[in-house]
N, C-alpha and C positions, 0 to 999 in steps of 0.2 A: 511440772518442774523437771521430770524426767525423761519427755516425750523429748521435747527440744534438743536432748543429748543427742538421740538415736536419727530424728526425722529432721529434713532441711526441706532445700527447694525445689527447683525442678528438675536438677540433674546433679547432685552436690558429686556425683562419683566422675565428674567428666575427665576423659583423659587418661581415668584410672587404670591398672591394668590388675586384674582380680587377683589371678592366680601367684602373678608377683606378689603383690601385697600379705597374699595366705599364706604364700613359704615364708615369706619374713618373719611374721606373727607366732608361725609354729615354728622357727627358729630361735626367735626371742623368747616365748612361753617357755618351752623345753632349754631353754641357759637357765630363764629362771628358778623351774626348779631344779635342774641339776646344783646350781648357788645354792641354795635353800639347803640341798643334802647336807652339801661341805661343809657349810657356815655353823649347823646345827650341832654337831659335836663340839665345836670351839666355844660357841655363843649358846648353851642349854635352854631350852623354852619351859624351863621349872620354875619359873620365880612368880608369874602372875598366879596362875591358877595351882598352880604344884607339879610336881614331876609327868604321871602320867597321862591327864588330859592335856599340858602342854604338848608333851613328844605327839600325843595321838592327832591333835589339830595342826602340828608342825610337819611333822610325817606324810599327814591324809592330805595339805596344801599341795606338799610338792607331787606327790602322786598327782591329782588331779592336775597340775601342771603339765606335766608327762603325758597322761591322759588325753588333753586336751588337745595340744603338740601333734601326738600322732591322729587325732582327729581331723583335725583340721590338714594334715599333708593328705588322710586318706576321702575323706568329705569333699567332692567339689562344686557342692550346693550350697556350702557355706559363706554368708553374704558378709557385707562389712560391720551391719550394723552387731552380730554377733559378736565379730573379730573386735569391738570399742566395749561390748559388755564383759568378755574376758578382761578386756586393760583393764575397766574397772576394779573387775573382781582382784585383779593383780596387787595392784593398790592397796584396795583393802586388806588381801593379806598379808601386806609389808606390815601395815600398821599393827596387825594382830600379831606379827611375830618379834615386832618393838616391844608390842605389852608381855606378850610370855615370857621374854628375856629379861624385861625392864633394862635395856640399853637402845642405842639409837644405833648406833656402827656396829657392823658391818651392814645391818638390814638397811639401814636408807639407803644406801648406795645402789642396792638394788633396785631404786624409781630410776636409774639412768634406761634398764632394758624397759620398763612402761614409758619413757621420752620417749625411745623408739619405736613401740607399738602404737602410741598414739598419733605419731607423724606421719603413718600410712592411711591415717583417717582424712577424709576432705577436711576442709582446712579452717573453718567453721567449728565442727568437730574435734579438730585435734586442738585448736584454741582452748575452745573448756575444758576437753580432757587436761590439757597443759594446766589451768589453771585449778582444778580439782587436783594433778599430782600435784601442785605444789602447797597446794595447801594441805595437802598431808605431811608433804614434807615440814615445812612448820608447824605444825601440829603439837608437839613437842613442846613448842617455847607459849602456847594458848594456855597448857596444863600445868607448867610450870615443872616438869618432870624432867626438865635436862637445865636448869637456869645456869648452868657453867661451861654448856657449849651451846649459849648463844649465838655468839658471833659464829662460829663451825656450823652451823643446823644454816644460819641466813645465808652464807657462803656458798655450802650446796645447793642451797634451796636458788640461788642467784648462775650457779656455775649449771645446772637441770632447764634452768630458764633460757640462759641466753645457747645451749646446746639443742632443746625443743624447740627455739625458735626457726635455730639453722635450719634444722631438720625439714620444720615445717613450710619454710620456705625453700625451701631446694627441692621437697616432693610435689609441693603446688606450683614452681618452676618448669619441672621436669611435666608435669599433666600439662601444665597450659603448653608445652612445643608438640605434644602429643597430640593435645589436641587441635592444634595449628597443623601440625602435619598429615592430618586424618582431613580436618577441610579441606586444606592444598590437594591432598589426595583423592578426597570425595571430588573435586571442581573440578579435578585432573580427569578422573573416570568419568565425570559427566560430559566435559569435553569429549575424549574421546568416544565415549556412547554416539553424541552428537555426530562426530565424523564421523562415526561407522555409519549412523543412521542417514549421514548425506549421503555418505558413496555406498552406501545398501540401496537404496532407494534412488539415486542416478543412473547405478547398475541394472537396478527393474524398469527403470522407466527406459532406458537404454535398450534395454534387452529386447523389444518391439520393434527396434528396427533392424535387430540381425537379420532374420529370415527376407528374403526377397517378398517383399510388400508392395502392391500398385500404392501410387500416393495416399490416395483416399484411405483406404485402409492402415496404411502407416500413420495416418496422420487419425483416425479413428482411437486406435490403439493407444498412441502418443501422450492425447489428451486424456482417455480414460485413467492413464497411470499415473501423469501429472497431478490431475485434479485430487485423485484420491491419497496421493501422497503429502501433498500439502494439505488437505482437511478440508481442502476449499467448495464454496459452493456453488463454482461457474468457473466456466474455462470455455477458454477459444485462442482457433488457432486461424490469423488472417496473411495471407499472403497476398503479393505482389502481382496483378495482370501481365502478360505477357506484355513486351517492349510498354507498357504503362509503368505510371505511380498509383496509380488505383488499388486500393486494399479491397480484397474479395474474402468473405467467409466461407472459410472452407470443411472448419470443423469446430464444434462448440459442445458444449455442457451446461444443462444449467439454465438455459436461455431461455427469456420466457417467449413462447409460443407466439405472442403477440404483438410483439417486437419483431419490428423490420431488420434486416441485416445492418441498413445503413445505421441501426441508432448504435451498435457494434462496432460498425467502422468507425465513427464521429470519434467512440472511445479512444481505438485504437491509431487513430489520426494524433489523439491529443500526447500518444506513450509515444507515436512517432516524432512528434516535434522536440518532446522533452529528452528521446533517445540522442539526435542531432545536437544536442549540446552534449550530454554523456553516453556515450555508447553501454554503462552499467545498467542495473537494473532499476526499475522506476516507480515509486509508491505512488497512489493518488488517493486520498482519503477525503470524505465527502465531512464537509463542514456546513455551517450554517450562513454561510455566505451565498448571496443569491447570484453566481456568476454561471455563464456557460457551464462550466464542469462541473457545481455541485447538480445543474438540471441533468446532465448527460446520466452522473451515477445516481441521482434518482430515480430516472425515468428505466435504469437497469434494474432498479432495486440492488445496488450493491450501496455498502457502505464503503470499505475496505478494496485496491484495486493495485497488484502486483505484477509488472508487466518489463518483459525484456523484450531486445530488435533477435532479428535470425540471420545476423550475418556473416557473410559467408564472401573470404577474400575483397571486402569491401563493398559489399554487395548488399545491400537492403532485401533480405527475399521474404520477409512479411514484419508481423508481430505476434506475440505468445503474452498470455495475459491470462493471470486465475484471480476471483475475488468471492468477495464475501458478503452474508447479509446484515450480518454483525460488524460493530468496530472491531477491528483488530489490528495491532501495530506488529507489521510483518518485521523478525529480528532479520539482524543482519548473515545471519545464518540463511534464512530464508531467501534473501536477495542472492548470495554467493551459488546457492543449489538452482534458484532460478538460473542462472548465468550460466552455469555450468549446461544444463538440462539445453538453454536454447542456443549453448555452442552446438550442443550435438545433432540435436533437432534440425538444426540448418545444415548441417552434414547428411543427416539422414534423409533429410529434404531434398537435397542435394541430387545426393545416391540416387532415388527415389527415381526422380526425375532421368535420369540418367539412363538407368535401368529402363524406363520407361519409352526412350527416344529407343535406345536401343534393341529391345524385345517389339515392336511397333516396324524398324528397319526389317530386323527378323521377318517377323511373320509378312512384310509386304513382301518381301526376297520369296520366301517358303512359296506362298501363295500364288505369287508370277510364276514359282517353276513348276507346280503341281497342273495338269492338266488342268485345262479349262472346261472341257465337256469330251467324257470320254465318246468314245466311235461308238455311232448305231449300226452295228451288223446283224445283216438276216438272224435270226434262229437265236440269238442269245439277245437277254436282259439283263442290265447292268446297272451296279447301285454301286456308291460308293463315300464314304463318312472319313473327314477327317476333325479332330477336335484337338485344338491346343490344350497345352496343359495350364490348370486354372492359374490367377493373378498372382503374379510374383512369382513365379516361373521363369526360368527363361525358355523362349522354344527349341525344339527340340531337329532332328533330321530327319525324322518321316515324311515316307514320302510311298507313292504307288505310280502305277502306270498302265494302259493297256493300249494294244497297235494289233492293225491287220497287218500279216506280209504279204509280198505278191503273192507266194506261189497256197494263199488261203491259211495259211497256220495262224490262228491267234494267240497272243503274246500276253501274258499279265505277271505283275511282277510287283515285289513289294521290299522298302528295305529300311533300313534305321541307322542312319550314321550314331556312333557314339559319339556325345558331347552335346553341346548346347547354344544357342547363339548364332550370332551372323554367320561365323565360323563354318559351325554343321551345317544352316542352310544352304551356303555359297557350295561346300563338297557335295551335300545331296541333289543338287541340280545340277554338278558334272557330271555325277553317278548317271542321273537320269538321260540328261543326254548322251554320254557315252554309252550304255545302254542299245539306246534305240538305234545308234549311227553303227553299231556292231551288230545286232540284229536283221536290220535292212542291207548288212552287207552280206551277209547270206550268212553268217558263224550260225554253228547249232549251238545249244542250249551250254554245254560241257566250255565249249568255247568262246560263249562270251560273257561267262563267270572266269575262268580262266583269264580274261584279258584285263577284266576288271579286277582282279588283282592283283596282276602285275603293271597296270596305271595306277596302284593303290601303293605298291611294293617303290615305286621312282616313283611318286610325286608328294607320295604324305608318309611317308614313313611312321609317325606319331600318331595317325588314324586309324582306325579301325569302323567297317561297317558290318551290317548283318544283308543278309539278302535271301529272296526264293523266287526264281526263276521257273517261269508257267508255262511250259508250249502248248499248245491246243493242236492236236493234227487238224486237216482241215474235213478229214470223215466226222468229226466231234466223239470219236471213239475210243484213241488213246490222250494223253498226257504225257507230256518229258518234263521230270522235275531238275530242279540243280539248285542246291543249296548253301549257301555261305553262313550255317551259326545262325538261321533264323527259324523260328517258329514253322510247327509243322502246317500244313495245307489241310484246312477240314472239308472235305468231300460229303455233300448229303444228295444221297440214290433220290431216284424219284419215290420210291416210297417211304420214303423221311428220315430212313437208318442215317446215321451220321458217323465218318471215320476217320480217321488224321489218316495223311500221306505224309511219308517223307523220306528222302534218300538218305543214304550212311551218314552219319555224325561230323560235318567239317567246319572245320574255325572262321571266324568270321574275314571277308576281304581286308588286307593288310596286314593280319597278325603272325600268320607266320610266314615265313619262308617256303616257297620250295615245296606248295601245297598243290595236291591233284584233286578237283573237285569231281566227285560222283555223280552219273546221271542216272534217274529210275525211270521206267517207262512205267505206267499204268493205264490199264482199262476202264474207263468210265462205261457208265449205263446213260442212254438219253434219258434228258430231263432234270438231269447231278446238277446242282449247286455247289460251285469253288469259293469257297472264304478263305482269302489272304487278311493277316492281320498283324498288327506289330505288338508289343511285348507292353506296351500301355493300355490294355484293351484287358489283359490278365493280371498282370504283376500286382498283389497285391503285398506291403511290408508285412509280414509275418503271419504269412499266409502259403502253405506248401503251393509251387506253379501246379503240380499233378492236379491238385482240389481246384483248380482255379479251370485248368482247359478241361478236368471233365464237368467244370459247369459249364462254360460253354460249349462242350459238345451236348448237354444234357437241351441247351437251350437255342440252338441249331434246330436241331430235332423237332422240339417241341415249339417250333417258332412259324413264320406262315411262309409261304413260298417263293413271293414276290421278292425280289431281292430289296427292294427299299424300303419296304414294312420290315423286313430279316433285319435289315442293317439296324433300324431306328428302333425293333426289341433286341439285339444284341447289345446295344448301347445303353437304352434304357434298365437291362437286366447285369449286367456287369460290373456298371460304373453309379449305377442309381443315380439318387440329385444331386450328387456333391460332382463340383469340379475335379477332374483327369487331374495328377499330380504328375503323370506324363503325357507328352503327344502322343495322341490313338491316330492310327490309321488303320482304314477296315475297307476292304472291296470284296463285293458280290455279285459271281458271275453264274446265273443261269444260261445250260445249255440246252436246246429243245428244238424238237425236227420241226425244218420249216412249214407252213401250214400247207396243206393238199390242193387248196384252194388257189392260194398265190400269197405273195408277199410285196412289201413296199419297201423302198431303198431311197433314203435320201443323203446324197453323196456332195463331198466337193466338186468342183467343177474341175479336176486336176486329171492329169492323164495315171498318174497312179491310180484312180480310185477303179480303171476298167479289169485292174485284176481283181476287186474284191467283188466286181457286176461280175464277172465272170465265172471266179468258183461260188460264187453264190445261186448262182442262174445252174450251175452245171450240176449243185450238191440236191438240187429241188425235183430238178429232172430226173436225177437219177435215184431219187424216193418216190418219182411219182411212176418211174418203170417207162421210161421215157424210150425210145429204141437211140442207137447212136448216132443214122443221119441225122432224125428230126432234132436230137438235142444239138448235134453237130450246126446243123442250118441255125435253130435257133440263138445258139451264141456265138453267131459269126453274125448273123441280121442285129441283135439286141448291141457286138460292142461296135458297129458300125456309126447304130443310130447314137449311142452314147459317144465316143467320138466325135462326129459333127456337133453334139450337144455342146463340148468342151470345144472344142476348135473355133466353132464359127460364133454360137452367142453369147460371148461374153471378151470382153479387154481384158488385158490382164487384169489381177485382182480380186479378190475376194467374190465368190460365187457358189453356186449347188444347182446339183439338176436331181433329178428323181425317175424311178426305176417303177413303174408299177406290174406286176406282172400276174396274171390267173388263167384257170382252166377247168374250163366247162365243158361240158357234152361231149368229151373228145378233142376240143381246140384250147391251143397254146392264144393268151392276149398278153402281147407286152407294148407298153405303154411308158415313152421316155418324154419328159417332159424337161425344159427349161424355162428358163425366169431373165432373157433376156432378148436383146435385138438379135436380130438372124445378120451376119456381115456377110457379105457376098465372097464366092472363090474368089481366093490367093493362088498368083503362079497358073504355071500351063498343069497338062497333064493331068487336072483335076475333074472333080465332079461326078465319079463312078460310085460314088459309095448307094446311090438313091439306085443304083440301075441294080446294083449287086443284093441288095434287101427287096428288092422285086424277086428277083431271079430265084432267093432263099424262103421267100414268103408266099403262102399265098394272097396274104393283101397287104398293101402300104398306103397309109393315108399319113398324111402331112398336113396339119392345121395351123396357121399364123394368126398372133393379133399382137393386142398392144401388150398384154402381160407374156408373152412368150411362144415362144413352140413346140408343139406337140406331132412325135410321131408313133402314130398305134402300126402295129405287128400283128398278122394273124397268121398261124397255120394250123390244120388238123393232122393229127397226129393219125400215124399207121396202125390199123387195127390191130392186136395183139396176135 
């Protein structure tokens, strides 16, 4: 009977608000016994029981009142169902302080502050409280102990009714907008949870194609983030053939193994037809209808199939499609973030592509303007490595070079446009040409850094390169450096010591004004290895440069001689398996005295190439302790036969002849061969050259066939 007062259903407090409710109660208790004080002189509680145990139960009420009052403001663990067993108690004490008086007024009047205490109760609750106070309040006219203010007792007892009623409807009023506006609120926050949670996760799926990404890879990436943010358990992304309508599989999730692409495409065919009536996003759920498309999403094993187009300016550039193995009714939430997801995705496809045509232009530009095959010249071995920087990079302006001059100096050289793109290949291939066409005009090393930039200072202003400039005397004994802001020159002795060269500290071509670039000369030892190299080969992010070249000089050193085994563990030991995040260029020049024996030369067919037969024939002779007629005779007879070689067998166009030259027992063999028809003199005046290589040799033989002609050289050399 009691339970019922206290306990209800499954939420009877909804709405409520506690702590309001607890300042009321301990506002209302604490009136009442404040009431109780004043009333008690006026109205004596001596009549039922006698003087003192009235005062002492009338007294100890309102205390506990008080008591309680400040309990409950200082408690705030205290729950309702306590705050309804005080009104009780309240109650009861009205009544007990009716009987100690034996009068009804003023003490009834006091069930007005228990109206109040019980309307903060749910409403259930305050119902029976309401009808327990009033039945106290008539109470009186049950016993028969006021029968002359009947009508007065029923009055209140009617004026406490329809005032609790108020009450009780205007605080069950007030919870039910509270709790109206707590759902509004909750549905509100759920929402926006929801938007956060679309644009959180637009943003992530997004976020994969910032970085420069080859398609494949973007579209790898793409999907993994899609799939996993929808829940889903298959994803694929089908694009369009080139000048076709053919859907091609490009990247997928999910897919069974065993399945063809096209059972993929069939799918993605059916999201295309149904795209063509709405470009929004398109549900396919597999039912138990035996048509085309419940086989297609059987034969996937999907139930469930959410699929948008990727277009782009009108453009059909594939389809995007996630599904499931379970039912599942994709909300419209779902459809909106797909949409969204494969606006971008076809931007990012877009881009993708883009980037793609364009780094592709790059590297064919880069690639045309990089030597094709450096010079074979006597006495040195030459290696040389360039690698782009890995997928989704754009390339870069590395670049290298190496030339013979006439008068025998060889040239190497390495440089690094800053920037990226067609841009830096197109300057890096002026560089390079401009270069070489100031080189072969005779400028030294100081002056044709010098020219390059002030062509850099008038014509790019907003550029900047790096550069180091190699001259090779043609003794192979010194070196003339000249540097623009590039990396030092590592030098390895023939007994494997390894050490940076490099002239004074100067900014790179273009960046400043009014710049005097420094020449070093240094002594090499025979048999030094030169490594030129660009800042892709070291740099690595957060990693000091000092630590990085003394690993590469550590791995110089400790590397093998050959220049192209050098080049392929500098590479291998610097940049390990991962893709260059920059373009590397690396060249490796071994220097080494020509062999004692002799040497082989195989040259173009051009009248330039008789100065590189020349100082090469003259640097051989003169290590082999040649005297200066016989060398003299010798490279007058050898650029004769080279000469006629170029002159007579071949048309213009593309050709080579070959140098073979050795020496035994005392005699000089040189041996010039070509690779083509012998034409006969041109013009008068001609045909002395055969009479003057007698005259310089002691034997001339001259061989003809269908592969070419050969003329062998012989003299002995003067006894020492």
């Amino acid at each position: 009977m009691v339970r019922p007062l206290f306990v209800s259903g499954e939420d009877p407090y909804a709405g409520a608000d506690m702590p309001s409710s607890r300042n009321a109660t301990a506002v209302l208790i604490a009136l009442h016994g404040l009431l109780v004080l004043v009333l008690l002189p006026l109205f004596p509680p001596d009549e039922g029981l006698g003087e003192l145990p009235g005062w002492l139960l009338a007294v100890g009420g309102a205390a506990v009142n008080l008591g309680a009052a400040a309990w409950l403001v200082s408690d705030r663990q205290v729950r309702f169902g306590l705050m309804l067993a005080l009104a009780y108690a309240g109650i009861a004490q009205l009544l007990l302080l009716q009987f100690l008086a034996q009068t009804v007024v003023p003490y009834q009047l006091l069930m007005l502050v228990w109206v109040g205490a019980s309307a903060v109760q749910p409403s259930r609750r305050a119902l029976v409280a309401l009808v327990v106070l009033l039945a106290a309040t008539l109470a009186p006219i049950a016993t028969g102990e006021a029968s002359t203010e009947d009508r007065n007792i029923i009055g209140r007892a009617l004026l406490f009714a329809a005032i609790g009623l108020v009450l009780i409807a205007y605080v069950a009023y007030v919870r039910a907008q509270r709790v109206t506006l707590r759902t509004q609120e909750r549905d509100a926050r759920a929402e926006a949870m929801a938007a956060t949670k679309r644009v959180r996760d637009l943003q992530w799926i997004t976020d994969a194609a910032l970085p420069h990404l080859g398609l494949q890879d973007l579209l790898d990436h793409l999907l993994d983030r899609i799939v996993e943010a929808f829940a889903a358990d298959q994803g694929a992304i089908l694009l369009r053939a080139d000048q076709g309508s053919r859907l091609e599989l490009h990247a997928s999730r999910g897919l069974s193994p065993e399945r063809g692409p096209d059972l993929y495409r069939s799918i993605a065919e059916r999201l295309a037809e149904r795209h063509a009536l709405s470009p929004r996003a398109v549900m396919l759920e597999r039912t138990e209808r035996s048509d085309p498309l419940e086989s297609l999403l059987a034969s996937a094993e999907v139930e469930s199939v959410l699929g948008v187009p990727l277009v782009l300016d009108r453009r059909l550039l594939g389809v995007l499609y996630v599904g499931t193995r379970t039912r599942r009714r994709f909300s419209v939430d779902d459809a909106a973030l797909l949409q969204l997801v494969g606006d971008r995705v076809a931007l990012a496809i877009d881009r993708a592509g883009l980037f793609e045509r364009e780094r592709h232009i790059a590297e064919t530009l880069q690639h045309s303007l990089l030597p094709e095959q450096l010079p074979d010249i006597a006495g040195t071995d030459v290696a040389a490595r360039y690698l782009p920087a890995g997928a989704g990079t754009e390339v870069g302006g590395d670049w290298y070079d190496m030339f013979e001059l006439a008068e025998g100096r060889i040239v190497i050289a390495i440089g690094d446009v800053v920037g990226r793109g067609v841009r830096a290949a197109a300057l890096m291939g002026k560089l390079r040409t401009s270069l070489e066409a100031y080189s072969f005009d005779g400028r030294s090393p100081q002056q044709v850094v010098d020219r390059l930039h002030s062509l850099m200072e008038r014509q790019h202003r907003s550029e900047m390169a790096t550069l180091l400039y190699v001259s090779i005397e043609p003794d192979r004994e010194s070196v003339e450096l000249a540097s623009a802001g590039h990396l030092p020159l590592l030098v390895r002795d023939a007994n494997g010591r390894a050490r940076f060269l490099a002239p004074d500290a100067s900014p790179p071509l273009g960046a400043l004004p009014y710049v005097r670039f420094e020449v070093a000369r240094v002594s090499i030892a025979p048999g030094s290895t030169l490594l030129l190299f660009t800042d892709g080969l070291v740099e690595v992010r957060g990693t000091s440069i000092e630590l990085r070249l003394e690993e590469l000089r550590c791995t110089v050193e400790a590397g093998p001689s050959e220049p192209a085994a050098l080049c392929d563990v500098v590479v291998r030991r610097m940049l390990g398996r991962h893709e260059p995040q920059d373009d590397v260029a690396l060249l490796a020049l071994k220097l080494s005295p020509l062999p004692a024996h002799g040497f082989t030369l195989d040259l173009p067919a051009e009248p330039e190439a008789l100065a590189s037969v020349r100082k090469t024939l003259e640097r051989w002779l003169k290590e082999a302790g040649t005297s200066r007629k016989d060398a003299h005779a010798i490279k007058v007879a050898c650029g004769e036969a080279c000469a006629n070689a170029i002159e007579h067998a071949y048309r213009p166009g593309d050709a080579a002849f070959r140098v073979e030259a050795s020496r035994m027992d005392g005699e000089v063999s040189i041996v010039v061969r070509d690779f083509g028809r012998w034409r006969g003199q041109r013009g008068t005046d001609r045909g002395r050259g055969l009479p003057l290589m007698e005259a310089l040799m002691d034997s001339v033989e001259v061989s003809t066939s269908s592969e070419g002609t050969t003329v062998r050289l012989r003299r002995r050399l003067a006894a020492d």
